[in-house]
N, C-alpha and C positions, 0 to 999 in steps of 0.2 A: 211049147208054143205059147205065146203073148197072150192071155184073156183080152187085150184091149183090138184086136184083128184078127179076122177072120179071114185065111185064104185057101180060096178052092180053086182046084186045078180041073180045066174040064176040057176037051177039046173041041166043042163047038166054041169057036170064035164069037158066038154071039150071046152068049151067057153074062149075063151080069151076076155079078156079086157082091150081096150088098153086106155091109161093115157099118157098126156104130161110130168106127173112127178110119175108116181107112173107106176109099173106093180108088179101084184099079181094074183098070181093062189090062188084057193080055190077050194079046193077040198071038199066037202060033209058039211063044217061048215060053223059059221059064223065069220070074223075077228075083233076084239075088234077096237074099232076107237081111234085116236089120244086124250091122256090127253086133258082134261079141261085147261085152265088157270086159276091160281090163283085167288083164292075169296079170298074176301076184310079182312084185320084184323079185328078177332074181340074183344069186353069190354076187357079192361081190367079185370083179377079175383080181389076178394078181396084179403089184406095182408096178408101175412104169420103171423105167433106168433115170437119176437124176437128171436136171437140166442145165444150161453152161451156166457161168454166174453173171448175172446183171451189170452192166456200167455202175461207179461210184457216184453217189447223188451228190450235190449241193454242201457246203459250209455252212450249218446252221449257224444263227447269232447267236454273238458274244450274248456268255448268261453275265448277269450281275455281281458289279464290286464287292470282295468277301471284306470283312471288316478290318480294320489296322491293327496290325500288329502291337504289343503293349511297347512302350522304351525301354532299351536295351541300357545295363550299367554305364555309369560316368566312365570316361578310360583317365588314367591314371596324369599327372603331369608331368609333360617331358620337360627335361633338362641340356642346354646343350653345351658343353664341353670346348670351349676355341682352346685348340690345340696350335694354331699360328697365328702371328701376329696379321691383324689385319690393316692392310694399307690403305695411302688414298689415290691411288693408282687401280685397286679393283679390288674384289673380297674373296675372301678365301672359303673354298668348299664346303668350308665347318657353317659358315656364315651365310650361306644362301639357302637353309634349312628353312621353309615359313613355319614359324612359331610365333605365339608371340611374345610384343618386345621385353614382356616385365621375366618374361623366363631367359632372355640375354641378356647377362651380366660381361660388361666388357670394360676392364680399369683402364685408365689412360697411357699405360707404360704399352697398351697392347696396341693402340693405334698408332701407328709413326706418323709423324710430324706434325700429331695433334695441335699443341701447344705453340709451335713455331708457324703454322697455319692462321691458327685466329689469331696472334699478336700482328699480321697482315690486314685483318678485316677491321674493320670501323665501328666504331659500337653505335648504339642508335642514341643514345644519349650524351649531346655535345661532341660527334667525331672532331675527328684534328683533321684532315686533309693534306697529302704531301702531293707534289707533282702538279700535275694544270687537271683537275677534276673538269666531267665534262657533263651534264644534266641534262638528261631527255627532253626534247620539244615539248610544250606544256606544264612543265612544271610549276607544280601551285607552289609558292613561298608566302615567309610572314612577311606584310607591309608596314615599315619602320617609322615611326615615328616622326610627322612632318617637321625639320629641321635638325633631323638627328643626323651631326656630323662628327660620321666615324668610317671603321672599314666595313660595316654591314654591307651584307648584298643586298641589292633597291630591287623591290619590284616592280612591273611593269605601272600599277597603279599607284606607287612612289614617284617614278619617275616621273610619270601625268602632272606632281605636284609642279611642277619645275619649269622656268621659263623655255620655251625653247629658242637656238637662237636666231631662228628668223622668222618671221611673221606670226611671231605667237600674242597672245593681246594677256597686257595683267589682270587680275582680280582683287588686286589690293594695292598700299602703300609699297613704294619700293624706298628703302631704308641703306644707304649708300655709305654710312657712318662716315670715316674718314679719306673714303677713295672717293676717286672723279671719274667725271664719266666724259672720256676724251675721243678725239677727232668727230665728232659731232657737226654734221653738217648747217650753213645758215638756214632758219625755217624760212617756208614761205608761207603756209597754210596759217587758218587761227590757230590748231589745237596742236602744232610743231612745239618741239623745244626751241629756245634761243641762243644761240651760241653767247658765249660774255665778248666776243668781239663785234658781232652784229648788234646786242641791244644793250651796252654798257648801261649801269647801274640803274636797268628797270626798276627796282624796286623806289628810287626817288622820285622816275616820272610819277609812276600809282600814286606814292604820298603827295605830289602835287597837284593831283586831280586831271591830270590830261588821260586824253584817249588814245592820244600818240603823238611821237613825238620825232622830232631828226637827230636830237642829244638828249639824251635823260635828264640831265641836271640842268636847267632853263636858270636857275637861281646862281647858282654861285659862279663865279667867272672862274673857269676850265681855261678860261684863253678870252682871248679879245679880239675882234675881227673889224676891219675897216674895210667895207664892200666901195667897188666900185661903181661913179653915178653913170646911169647911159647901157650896162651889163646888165643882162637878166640873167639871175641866181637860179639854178634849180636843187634842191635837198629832197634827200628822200626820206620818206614815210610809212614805216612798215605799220598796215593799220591789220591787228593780228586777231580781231572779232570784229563782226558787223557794226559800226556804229553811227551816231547823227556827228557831225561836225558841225558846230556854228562859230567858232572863233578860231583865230590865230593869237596867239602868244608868244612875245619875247620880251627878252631885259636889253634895256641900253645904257652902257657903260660910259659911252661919251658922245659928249651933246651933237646935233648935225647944225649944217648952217647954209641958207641959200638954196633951200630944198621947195622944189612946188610939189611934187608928190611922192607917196612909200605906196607902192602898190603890192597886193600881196594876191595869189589866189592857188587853186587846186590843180594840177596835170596827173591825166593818167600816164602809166609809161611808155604808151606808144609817143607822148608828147604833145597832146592835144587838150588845152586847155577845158576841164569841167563847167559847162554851164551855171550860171550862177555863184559861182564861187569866188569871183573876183572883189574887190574891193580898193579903195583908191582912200587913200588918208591923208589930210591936208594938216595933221598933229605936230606941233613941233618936238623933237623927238627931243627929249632934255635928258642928261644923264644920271643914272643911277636911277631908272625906273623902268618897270614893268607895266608892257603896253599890251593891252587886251583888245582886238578890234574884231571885228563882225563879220563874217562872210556875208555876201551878196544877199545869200540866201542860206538856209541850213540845207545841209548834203546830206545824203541816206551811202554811207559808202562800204560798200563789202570789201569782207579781206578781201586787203593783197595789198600792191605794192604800189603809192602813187610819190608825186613830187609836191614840194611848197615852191611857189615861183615867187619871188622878189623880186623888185625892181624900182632902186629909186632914181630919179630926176630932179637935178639941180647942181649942186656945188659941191657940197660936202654931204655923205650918208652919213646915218653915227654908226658908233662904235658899237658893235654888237657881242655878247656870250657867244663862243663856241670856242671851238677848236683847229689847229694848224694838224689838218688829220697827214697820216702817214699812207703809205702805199696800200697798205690794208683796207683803208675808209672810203678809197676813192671808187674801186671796181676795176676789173681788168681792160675792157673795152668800150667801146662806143658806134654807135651807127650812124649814119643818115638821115636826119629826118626821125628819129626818135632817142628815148630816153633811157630804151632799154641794154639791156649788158650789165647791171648790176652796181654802176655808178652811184657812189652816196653825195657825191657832189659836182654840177656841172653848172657851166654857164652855154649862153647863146646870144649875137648879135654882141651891136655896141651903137652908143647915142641912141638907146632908146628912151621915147617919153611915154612908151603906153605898154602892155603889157603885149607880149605875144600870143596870138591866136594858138598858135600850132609852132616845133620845133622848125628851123628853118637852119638848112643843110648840117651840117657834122658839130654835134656841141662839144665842148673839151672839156676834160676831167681836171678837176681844182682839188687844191689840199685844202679847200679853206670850208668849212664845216659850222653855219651856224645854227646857235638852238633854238626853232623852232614848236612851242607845242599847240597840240588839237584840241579845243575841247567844246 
């Protein structure tokens, strides 16, 4: 029994029992007493029977890279042996070994038609070319030397050099040596060329100081002409730069007589005489002289194409320089009421004493051509 409880059993129901550490009534039973302590472990049982085996677990991870191996010996050099000739049709078994090239030794007697092959091919230095060669789109070439005339191929920036031959414009001197430059139309423009039929010996009018002229040579007698008195003369005048006109120029070779006036003045080609341009000279015209008279007024006249109108009144005109022109000087046609068609010599009316305003109906083309200059 516990020292720390004290239990009495009594059967009056009304008994108390007193305890330092416990108090308990009990009524009519008895009260079960405190657990035991723990008794000692005992034998182990025998083993059980094994158990099934587990499911396979997971893939653990990759452990880490173990270190590289050292280098294994150089292997030896192979050789390889052509046993058939290799062609140029395809290569033979011996020949499709990969090795490399400095260990394939192949003499020329073993390639068929080596030699007969590249005497075919073109060297890169100065080929020859047989047959019509044909050059890729683009091709860069060398460009030859500006006047180099030979059978080199022109490049395109060669040919650039080079007139073309229509509507290309020079950049320089053209240098024509001993050839001509033929069928050449008559100019109209100032900065046209001049045919030698339409402006014969320009270069003598320049030395004589005119600005233009209906004959070049105004000096020396070309021919002699005896105009008609009462006829107006028209000649034409190709003026080939912008210039002032204040005189009329001619030579007379033989004397006039019973003359009241030499009228002289400006028409454009439609046939309308130029304002101010006329002039009326009462000179007696003596022969073997050069007579220099005034226009009205000085003219401002731009190229192109006008007439000198003449016209004297009286008895005898003199004798004037020109020419007895051919079918060439005269122009092919004529109009109505103007001067144009290209006529170098026309008249109009008859018994005139004054000059004409304007063309009056159909004027007719004359051979007779005098020299007139502008200056």
């Amino acid at each position: 029994m516990s020292t720390d409880a004290l239990i009495i059993q009594v059967t009056d129901s009304a008994t108390i029992i007193r305890s330092t550490d416990t108090l308990v009534t009990a009524v009519g039973s008895s009260v079960a007493g405190p657990t035991g302590a723990t008794g000692a472990t005992g034998a182990a049982g025998a083993t059980g029977a094994t158990g099934a085996t587990g499911a396979t677990g997971s893939t653990g991870a990759t452990g880490p890279k173990g270190d590289t191996g050292a280098t294994g010996a150089a292997g030896s050099s192979g050789v390889v042996s052509v046993t058939a000739p290799i062609t140029n049709s395809g290569t033979s078994s011996a020949a499709q070994i990969g090795l490399n090239q400095s260990a394939l030794t192949i003499t020329e007697s073993q390639v068929t038609n080596l030699t007969s092959d590249l005497a075919l091919k073109a060297p890169l230095d100065s080929p020859a070319f047989s047959g019509t060669p044909s050059l890729p789109t683009g091709t860069t070439g060398v460009t030859q030397t500006a006047g180099d005339n030979s059978t080199k191929v022109a490049t395109t920036a060669y040919a650039d050099l080079k007139v073309a031959k229509a509507g290309d414009t020079m950049s320089g001197a053209l240098a024509m040596g001993s050839n001509k430059i033929t069928g050449l139309a008559n100019g109209t423009a100032a900065t046209d060329a001049a045919a030698l039929g339409q402006l014969p010996s320009v270069p003598t009018s320049a030395n004589q100081g005119l600005l233009a002229a209906t004959f070049a040579d105004i000096a020396t007698a070309a021919g002699t002409i005896t105009l008609t008195a009462g006829v107006q003369y028209f000649f034409m005048v190709n003026v080939t730069a912008p210039i002032t006109a204040t005189k009329f120029t001619f030579r007379s070779v033989g004397a006039a007589s019973g003359l009241t006036h030499g009228f002289l003045a400006l028409y454009t080609q439609a046939g309308a005489i130029i304002s101010g341009s006329s002039t009326a000279d009462t000179t007696t015209f003596t022969a073997g002289t050069t007579f220099t008279i005034n226009l009205g007024t000085p003219q401002a006249l731009a190229a192109g194409i006008y007439y000198v109108g003449i016209l004297f009144s009286g008895t005898t005109p003199p004798t004037l320089i020109g020419v007895q022109a051919g079918g060439g000087l005269i122009g092919p046609t004529v109009s109505s009421g103007t001067l144009a068609g290209g006529g170098r010599a026309l008249t109009n009316g008859t018994g005139l004493t004054a000059l004409l305003s304007s063309v009056s109906g159909t004027p007719a083309l004359v051979n007779t051509l005098v020299a007139v200059g502008i200056v």
